[in-house]
SEZAMAR-863316 format. One record per residue (C-alpha): residue number from 0; residue in one letter; x, y, z. Coordinates in Angstrom, 1 decimal. Last residue first. Layout:
N
   resi   resn       xx       yy       zz
    NUM      A        X        Y        Z
...
//
This chain:
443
   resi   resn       xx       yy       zz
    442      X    -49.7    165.0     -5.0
    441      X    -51.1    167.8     -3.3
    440      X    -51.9    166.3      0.5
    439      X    -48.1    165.4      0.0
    438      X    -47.4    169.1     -0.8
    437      X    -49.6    170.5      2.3
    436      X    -48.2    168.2      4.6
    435      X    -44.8    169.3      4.0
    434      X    -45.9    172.8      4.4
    433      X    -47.2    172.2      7.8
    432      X    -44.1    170.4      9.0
    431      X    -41.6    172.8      7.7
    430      X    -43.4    175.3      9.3
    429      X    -43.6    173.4     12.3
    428      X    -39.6    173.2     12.4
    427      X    -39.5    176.8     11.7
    426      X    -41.8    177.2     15.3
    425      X    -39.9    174.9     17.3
    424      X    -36.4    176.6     16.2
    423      X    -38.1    180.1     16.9
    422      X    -38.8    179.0     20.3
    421      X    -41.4    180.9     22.0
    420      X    -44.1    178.5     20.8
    419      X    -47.4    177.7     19.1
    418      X    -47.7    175.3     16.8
    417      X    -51.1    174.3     14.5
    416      X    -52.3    177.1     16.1
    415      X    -56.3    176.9     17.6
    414      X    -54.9    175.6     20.9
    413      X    -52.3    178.0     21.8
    412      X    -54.0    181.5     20.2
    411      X    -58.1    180.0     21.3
    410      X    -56.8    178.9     24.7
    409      X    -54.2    182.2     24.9
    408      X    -50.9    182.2     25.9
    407      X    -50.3    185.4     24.1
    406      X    -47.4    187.5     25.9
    405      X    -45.3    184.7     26.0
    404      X    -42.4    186.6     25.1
    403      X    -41.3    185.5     21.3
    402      X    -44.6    184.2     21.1
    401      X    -44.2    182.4     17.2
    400      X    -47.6    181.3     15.8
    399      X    -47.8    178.7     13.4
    398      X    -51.2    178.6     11.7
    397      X    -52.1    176.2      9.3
    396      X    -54.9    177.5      7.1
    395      X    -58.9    176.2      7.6
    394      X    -60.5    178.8      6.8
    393      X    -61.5    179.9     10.3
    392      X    -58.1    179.0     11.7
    391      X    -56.7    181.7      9.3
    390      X    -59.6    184.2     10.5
    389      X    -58.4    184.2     14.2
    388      X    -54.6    184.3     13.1
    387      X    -55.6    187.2     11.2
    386      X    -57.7    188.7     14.6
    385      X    -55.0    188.1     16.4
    384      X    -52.8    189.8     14.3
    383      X    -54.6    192.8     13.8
    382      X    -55.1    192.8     17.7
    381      X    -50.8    193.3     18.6
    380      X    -50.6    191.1     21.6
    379      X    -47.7    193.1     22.2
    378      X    -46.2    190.9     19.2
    377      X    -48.0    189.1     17.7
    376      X    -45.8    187.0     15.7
    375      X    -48.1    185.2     13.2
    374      X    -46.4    182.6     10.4
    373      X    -50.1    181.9      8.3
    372      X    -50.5    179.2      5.7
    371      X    -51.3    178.8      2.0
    370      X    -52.4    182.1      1.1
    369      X    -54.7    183.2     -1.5
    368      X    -57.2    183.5      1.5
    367      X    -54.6    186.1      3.4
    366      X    -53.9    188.3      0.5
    365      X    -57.3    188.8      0.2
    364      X    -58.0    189.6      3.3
    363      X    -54.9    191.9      3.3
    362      X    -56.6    193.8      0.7
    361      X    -60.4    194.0      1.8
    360      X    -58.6    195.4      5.6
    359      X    -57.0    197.9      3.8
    358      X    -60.1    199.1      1.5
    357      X    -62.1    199.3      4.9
    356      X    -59.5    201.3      6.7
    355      X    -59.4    203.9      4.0
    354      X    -62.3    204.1      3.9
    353      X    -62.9    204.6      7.5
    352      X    -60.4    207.3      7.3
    351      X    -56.7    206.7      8.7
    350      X    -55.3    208.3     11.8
    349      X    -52.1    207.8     11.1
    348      X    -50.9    207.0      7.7
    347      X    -52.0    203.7      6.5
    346      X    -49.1    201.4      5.3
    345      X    -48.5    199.4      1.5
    344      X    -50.3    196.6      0.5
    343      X    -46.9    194.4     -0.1
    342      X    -45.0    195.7      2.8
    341      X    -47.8    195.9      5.0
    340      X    -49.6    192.4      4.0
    339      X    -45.8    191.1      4.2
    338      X    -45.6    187.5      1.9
    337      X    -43.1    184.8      2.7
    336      X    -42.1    182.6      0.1
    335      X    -40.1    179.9      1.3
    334      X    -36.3    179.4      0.6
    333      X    -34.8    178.1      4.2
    332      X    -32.7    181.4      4.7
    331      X    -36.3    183.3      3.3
    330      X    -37.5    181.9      6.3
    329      X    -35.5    182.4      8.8
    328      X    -34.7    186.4      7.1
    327      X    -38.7    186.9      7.7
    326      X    -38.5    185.6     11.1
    325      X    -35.9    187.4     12.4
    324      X    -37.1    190.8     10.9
    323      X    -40.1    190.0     12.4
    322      X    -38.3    189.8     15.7
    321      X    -36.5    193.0     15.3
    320      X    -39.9    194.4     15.0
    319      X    -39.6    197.8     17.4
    318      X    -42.6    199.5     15.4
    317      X    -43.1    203.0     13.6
    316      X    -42.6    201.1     10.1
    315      X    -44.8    198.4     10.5
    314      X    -44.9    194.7     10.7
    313      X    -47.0    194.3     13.5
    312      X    -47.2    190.4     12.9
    311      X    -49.3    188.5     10.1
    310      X    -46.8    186.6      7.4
    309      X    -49.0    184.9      5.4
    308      X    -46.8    182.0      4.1
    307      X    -47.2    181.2      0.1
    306      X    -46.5    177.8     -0.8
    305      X    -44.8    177.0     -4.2
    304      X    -41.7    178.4     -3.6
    303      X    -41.0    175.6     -0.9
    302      X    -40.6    172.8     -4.0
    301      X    -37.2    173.7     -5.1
    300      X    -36.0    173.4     -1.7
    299      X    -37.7    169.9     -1.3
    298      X    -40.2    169.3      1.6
    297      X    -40.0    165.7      2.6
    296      X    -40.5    166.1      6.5
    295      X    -40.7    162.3      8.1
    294      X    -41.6    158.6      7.3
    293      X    -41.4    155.7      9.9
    292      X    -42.0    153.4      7.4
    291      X    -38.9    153.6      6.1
    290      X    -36.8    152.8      8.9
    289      X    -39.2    149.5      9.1
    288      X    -38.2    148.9      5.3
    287      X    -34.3    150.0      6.1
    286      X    -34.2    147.5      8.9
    285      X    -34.3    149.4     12.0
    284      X    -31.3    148.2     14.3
    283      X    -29.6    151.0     12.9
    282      X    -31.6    153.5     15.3
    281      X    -30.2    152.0     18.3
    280      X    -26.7    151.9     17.0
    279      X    -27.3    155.8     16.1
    278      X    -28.8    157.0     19.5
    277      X    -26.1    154.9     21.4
    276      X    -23.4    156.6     19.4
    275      X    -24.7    160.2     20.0
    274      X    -25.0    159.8     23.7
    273      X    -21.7    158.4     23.7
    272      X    -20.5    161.2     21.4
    271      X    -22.1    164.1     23.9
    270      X    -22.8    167.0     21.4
    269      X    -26.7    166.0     21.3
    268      X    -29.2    166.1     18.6
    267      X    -27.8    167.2     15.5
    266      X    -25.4    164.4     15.9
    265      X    -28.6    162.0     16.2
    264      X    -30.2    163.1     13.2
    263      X    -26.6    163.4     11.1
    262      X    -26.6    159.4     12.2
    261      X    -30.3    158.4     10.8
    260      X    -29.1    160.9      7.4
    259      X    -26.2    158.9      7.2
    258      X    -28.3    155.4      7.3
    257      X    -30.7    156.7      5.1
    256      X    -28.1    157.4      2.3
    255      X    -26.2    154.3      2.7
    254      X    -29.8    152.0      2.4
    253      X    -30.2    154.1     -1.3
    252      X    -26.5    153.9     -1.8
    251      X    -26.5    150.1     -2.0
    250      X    -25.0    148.0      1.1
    249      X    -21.5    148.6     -0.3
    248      X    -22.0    152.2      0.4
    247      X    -21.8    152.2      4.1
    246      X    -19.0    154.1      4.8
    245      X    -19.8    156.8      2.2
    244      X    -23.4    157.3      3.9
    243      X    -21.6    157.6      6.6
    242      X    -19.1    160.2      6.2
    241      X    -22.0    162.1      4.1
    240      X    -24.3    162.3      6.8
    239      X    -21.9    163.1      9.6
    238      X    -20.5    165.9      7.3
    237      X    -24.1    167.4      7.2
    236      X    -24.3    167.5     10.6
    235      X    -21.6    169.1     10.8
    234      X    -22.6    171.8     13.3
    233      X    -26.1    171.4     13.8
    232      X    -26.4    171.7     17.2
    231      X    -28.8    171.0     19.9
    230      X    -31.6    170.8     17.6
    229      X    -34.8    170.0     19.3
    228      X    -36.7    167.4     17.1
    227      X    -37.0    167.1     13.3
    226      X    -36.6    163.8     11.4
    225      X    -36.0    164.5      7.6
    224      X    -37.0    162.5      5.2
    223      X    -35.2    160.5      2.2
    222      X    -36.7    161.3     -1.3
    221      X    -35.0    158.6     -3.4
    220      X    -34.4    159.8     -7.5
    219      X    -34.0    157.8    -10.1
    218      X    -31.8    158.2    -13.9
    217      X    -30.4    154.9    -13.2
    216      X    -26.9    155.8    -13.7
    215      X    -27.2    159.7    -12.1
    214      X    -29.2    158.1     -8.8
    213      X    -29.9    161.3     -7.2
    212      X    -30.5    161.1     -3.6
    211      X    -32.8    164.1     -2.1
    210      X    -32.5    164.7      1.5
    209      X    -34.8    166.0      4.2
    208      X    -36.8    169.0      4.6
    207      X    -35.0    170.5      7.6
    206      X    -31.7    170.7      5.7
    205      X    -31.6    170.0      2.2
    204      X    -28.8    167.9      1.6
    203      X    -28.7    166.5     -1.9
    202      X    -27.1    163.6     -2.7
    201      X    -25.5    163.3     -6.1
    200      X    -24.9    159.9     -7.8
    199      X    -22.7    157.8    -10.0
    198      X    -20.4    160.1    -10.4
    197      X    -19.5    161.4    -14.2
    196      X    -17.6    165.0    -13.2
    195      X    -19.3    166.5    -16.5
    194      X    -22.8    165.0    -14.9
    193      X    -22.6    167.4    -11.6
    192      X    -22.6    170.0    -14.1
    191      X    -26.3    169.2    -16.1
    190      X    -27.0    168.0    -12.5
    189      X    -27.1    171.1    -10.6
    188      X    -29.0    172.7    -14.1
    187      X    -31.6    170.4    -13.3
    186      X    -32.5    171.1     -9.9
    185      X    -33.5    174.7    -11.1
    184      X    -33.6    177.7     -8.9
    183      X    -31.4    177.6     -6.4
    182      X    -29.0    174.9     -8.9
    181      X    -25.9    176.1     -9.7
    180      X    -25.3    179.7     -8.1
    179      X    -27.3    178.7     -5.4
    178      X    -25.7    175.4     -4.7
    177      X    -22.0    176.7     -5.1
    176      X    -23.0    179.4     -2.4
    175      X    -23.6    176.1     -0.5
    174      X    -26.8    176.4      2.7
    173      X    -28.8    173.7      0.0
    172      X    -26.5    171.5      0.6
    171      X    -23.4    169.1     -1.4
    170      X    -22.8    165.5     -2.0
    169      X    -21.3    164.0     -5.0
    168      X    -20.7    159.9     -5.0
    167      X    -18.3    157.8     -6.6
    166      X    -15.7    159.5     -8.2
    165      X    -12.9    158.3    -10.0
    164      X    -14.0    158.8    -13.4
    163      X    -13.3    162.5    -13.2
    162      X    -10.8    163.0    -10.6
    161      X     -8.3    165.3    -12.3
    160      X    -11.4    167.4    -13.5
    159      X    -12.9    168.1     -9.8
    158      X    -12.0    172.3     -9.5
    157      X    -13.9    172.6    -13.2
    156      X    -16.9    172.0    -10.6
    155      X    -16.4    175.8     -9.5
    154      X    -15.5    177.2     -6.4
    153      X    -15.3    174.6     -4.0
    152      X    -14.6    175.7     -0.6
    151      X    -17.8    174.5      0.6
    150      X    -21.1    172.5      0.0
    149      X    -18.5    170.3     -2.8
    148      X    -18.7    167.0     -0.4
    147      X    -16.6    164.6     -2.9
    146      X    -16.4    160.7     -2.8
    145      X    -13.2    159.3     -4.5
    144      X    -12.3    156.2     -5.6
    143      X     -8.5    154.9     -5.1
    142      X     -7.8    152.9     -8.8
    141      X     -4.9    154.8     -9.7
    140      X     -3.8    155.0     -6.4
    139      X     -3.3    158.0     -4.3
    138      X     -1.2    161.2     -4.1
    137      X     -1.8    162.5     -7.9
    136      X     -5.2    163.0     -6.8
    135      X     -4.7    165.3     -4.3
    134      X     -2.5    167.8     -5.9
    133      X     -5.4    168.7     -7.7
    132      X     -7.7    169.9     -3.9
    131      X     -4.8    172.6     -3.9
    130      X     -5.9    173.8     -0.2
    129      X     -8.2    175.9      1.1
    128      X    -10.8    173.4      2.4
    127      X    -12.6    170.7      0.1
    126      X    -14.2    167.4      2.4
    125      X    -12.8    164.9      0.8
    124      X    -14.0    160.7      1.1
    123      X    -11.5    158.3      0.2
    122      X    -11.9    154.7     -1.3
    121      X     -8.6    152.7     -1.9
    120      X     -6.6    153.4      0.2
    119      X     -3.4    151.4      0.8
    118      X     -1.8    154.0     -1.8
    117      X     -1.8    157.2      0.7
    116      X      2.1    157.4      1.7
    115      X      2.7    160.4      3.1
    114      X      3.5    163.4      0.9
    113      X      7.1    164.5     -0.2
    112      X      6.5    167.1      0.5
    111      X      4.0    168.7      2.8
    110      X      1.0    170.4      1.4
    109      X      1.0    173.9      2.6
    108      X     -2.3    175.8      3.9
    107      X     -2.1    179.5      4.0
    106      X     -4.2    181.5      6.2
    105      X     -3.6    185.4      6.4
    104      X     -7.3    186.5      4.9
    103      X     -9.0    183.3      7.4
    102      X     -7.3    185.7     10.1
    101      X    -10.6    183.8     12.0
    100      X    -13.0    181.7     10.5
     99      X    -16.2    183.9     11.1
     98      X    -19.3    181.7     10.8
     97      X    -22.5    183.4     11.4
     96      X    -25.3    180.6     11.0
     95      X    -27.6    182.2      8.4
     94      X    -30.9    181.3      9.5
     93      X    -32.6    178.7     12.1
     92      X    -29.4    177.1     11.5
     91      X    -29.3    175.2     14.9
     90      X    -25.4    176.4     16.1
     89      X    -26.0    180.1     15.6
     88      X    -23.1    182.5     16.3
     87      X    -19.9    180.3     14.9
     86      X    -16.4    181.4     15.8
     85      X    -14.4    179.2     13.2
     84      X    -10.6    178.2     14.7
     83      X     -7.6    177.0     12.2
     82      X     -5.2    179.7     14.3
     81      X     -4.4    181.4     11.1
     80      X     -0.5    182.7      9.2
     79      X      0.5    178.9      8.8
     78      X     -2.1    175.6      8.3
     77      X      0.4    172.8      7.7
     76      X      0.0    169.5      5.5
     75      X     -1.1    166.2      5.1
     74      X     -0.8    165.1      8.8
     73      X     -1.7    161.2      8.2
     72      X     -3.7    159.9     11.6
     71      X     -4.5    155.7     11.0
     70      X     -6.6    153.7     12.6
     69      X     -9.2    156.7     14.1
     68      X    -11.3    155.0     16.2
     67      X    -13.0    157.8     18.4
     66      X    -10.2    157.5     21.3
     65      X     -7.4    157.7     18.8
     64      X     -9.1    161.1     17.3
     63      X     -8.4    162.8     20.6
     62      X     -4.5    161.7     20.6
     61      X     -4.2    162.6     16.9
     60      X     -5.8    165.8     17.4
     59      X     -4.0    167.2     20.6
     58      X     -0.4    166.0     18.6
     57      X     -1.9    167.6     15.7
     56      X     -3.2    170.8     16.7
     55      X     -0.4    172.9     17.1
     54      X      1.2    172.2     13.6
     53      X     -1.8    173.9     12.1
     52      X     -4.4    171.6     10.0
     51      X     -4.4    169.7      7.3
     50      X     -5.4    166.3      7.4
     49      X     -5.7    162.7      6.7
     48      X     -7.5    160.5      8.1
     47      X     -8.5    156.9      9.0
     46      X    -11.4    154.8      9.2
     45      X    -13.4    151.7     10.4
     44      X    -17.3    152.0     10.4
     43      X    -19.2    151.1     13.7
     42      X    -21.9    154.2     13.3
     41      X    -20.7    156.2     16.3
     40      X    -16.8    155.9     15.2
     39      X    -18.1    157.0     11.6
     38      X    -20.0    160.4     13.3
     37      X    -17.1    161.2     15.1
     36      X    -14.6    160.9     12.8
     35      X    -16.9    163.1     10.1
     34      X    -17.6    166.2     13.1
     33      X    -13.3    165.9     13.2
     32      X    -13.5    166.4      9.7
     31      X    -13.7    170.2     10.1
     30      X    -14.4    170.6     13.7
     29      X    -12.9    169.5     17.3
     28      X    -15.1    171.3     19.9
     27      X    -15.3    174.2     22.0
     26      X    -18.7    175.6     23.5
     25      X    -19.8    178.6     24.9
     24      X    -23.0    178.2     27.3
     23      X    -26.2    177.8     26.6
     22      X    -29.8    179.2     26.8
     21      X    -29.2    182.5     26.6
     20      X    -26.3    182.7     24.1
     19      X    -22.7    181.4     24.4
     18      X    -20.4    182.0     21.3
     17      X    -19.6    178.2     19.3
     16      X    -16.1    178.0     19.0
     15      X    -15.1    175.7     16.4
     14      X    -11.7    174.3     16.3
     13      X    -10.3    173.3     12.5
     12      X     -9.0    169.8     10.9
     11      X     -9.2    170.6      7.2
     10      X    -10.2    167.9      4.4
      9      X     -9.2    163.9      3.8
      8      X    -11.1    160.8      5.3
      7      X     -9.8    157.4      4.7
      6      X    -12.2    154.9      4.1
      5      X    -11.0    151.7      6.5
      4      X    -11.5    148.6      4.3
      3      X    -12.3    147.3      0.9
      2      X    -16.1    146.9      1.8
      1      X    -17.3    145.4     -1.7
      0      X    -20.2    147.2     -4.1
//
């Protein structure tokens, strides 16, 4: 595989507006393929792009894009009837993320005419947005190759015929409405439809537990881990990854994949490029056996299923539990299989008998050995918890205990958890961590 060049990167330019919260303030940045332009100026790879986005953006844009490397801006099309801006409410993807592209019902996206000149390209990455992703491919050369990121915006793969045996590489994530309706439950069926497109591989992207790259032509599959730290924001990662991976195809796409997912890393962890870029240059002077080495989280979606998580917290009816509710829709987001004592054994009424009590206390037990690890939230230092995080330890289960208000900083809580925190980020990232030892320990 040669280097023929700048890539040239095609979808939406939009502004994202992350809300403040309580430990940061609002922030504004340059999204859509902007997160891609940054990532490629950070990992040393020439490029271009070309965009739709609304008239108002593209003098601002094409200035801003100049200073990360950009060779060439080509304005594909206008955005009318929508300011091009995405209000986002969680920016580390602890759940569901709360995107709300704004007047997105009004927004129309129209392809200029006649088109710029796109035949010095030869190898193009899209990122789908609302507009007429066919028109595309009668824009290019016959021999331009095309690399697709279908997570969003894609409806069906029926959307990719005019490019079939053009494309090169398929990414899309597990956070897709196109990945649950093709392959939540069954990796096979994803690539039964990736196939009728013919790339030559699908990557994978499935969040905290790493990557999966599919090699279609060899029939092999490389499980490339995750790294997980503090995430300062996740926004585009996942485009960073691609971008790059792209970029650096002609070293193989196995070395290409673990190279994007070194630079989505260091997006995810800062929102200062300079600080990015120094974190990815420094990481690329790894060679890909040391890189390797290093390991990581490998917990594949379609593997998380397989692990039960005792979820031991005050989970009743006649409690304030927003923060179980929290929890439970965290970790159902990232696919595990999270099992309520109260909703599953049912609840007491008030004041119970003793046998009552007794055969309570024999069901949950249960339901806590069968177990594979324990998510506590004890809430108001709650004692059924304490005493189920007490037992887990006993048999040997990891327990990660989320303190949303430090009311349990306990030696026996702090020490005997596999992670305790007040950080819902820090305590997912554990999870992923416990349960991704759990499968290795398996296999």
């Amino acid at each position: 595989m040669t280097n023929t060049g700048p890539i040239l990167v095609v979808g939406e330019l939009i502004v994202d507006y992350t809300l403040p919260h309580h430990a940061a303030k609002c922030k504004l940045r340059l999204g859509g393929v902007g997160h891609a332009a940054r990532g490629l100026w950070a990992a040393g790879i020439e490029y271009s792009v070309a965009v739709f986005c609304p008239q108002y953006l593209v003098n601002e844009a094409k200035r801003y894009l100049a200073e990360f490397g950009c060779k060439e801006f080509l304005w594909l099309g206008d955005v009318v009837g929508a300011p091009n801006v995405i209000v986002i409410s969680d920016v580390s993807e602890v759940s569901q993320q709360g995107y709300e592209d704004l007047m997105r019902d009004t927004k129309v996206v129209k392809f200029h005419s006649p088109p710029p000149d796109l035949d010095a390209y030869q190898r193009v990455v899209v990122f789908p947005g609302r507009f007429d992703i066919n028109k595309l491919a009668k824009v290019f050369a016959e021999d331009a190759r095309f690399s697709f990121d279908i997570a969003y915006d894609i409806e069906n793969l029926s959307s990719l015929d005019a490019f079939r045996g053009r494309v090169e590489i398929i990414a899309i994530s597990t956070s897709s409405t196109l990945f649950m309706e093709l392959g939540n439950s069954d990796v096979e069926g994803l690539l039964d439809a990736i196939k009728m497109v013919s790339p030559e591989g699908l990557i994978l992207k499935e969040n905290r537990g790493g990557s999966r790259l599919f090699d279609i032509r060899a029939g092999t599959v490389e499980e490339i881990p995750a790294t997980l730290g503090h995430t300062v924001n996740s926004v585009g990662v996942g485009d960073v990854y691609f971008s790059v991976m792209v970029g650096l195809s002609h070293k193989g796409w196995t070395e290409a994949a673990w190279r994007g997912c070194q630079a989505a890393t260091a997006y995810s962890q800062s929102t200062f490029p300079d600080d990015i870029k120094r974190d990815v240059r420094r990481g690329f002077r790894l060679s890909l056996k040391e890189l390797q080495a290093l390991g990581g989280t490998v917990l594949p979606w379609h593997d998380r299923q397989s692990y039960s998580i005792y979820l031991a917290g005050p989970d009743f009816s006649y409690v304030e539990k927003q923060e179980i509710e929290r929890v439970v829709d965290c970790l159902t987001y990232h696919n595990f299989r999270v099992r309520r004592p109260v909703m599953e054994n049912g609840e007491l009424k008030r004041p119970a008998n003793e046998g009552d009590l007794r055969h309570m206390y024999h069901m949950d037990c249960q339901l806590l050995k069968k177990c594979d690890a324990v998510f506590a939230v004890p809430l108001k230092r709650d004692p059924g918890t304490l005493v189920e995080i007490g037992m887990a330890i006993q048999m040997g289960k990891p327990v990660i205990t989320y303190d949303p208000k430090n009311e349990n900083e306990n030696t026996m809580v702090v020490a005997g958890s596999s992670v305790y925190s007040a950080d819902l980020d820090t305590c997912l990232n554990g999870t992923f961590d416990a349960i991704a030892k759990l499968r290795a320990e398996s296999r």
